[in-house]
C-alpha positions as CSV (number, residue, x, y, z in Angstrom):
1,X,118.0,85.4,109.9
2,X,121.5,84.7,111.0
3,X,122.2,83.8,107.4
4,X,120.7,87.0,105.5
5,X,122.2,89.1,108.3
6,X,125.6,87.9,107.6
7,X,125.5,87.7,103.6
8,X,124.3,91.2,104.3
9,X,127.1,92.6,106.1
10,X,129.5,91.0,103.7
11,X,128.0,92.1,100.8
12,X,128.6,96.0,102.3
13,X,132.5,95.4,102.5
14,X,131.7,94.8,98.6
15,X,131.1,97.8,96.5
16,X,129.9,95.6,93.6
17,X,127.4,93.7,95.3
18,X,123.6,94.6,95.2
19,X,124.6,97.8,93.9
20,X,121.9,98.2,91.6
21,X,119.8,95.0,92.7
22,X,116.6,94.8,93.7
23,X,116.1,93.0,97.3
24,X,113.7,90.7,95.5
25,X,116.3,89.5,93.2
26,X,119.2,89.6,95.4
27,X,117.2,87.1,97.4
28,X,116.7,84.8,95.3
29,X,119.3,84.6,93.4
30,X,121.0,83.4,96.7
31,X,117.9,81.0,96.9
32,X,116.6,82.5,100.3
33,X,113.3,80.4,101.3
34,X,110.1,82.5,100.4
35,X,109.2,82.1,104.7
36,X,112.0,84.8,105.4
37,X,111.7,86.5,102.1
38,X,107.7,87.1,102.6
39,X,107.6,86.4,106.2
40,X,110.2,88.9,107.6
41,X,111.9,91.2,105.0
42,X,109.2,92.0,102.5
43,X,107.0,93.0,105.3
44,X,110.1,94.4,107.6
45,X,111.1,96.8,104.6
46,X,107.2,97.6,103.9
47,X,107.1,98.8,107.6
48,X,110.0,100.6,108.0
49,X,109.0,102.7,104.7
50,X,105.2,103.0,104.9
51,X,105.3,101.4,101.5
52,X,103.1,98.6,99.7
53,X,104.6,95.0,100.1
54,X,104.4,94.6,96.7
55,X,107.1,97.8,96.1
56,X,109.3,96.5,99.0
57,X,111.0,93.8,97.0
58,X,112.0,96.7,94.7
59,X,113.9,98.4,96.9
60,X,117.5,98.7,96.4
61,X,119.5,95.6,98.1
62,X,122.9,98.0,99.0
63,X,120.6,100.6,100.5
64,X,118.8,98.2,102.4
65,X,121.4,96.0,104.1
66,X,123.0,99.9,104.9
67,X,120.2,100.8,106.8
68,X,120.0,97.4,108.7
């Protein structure tokens, strides 16, 4: 987590990046291990928005690591 946390937080003092990417492909285009990517932040983000975990990898990367 210390890894996606950080990438996270610099990607925020980016305007560019994940602007219009979806968490899902953000993730793996940085090749994150499906364990964090279906273990912790598809089901974190499906929480947190009362939304299917099948929609949660849609969700909008910038907006996301701004909420975190």
């Amino acid at each position: 987590m210390d890894r996606f946390h950080g990438e996270a937080l610099a990607a925020l003092d980016h305007p560019t990046e994940g602007g219009n990417e979806t968490i899902g492909a953000w993730l793996a285009r940085r090749g994150y291990h499906e364990s964090i990517v279906g273990g912790w932040i598809v089901p974190f983000c499906a929480a947190v928005w009362s939304s299917p975990t099948d929609a949660a990898g849609a969700m909008n990367a910038r907006a996301l690591f701004g909420f975190l």
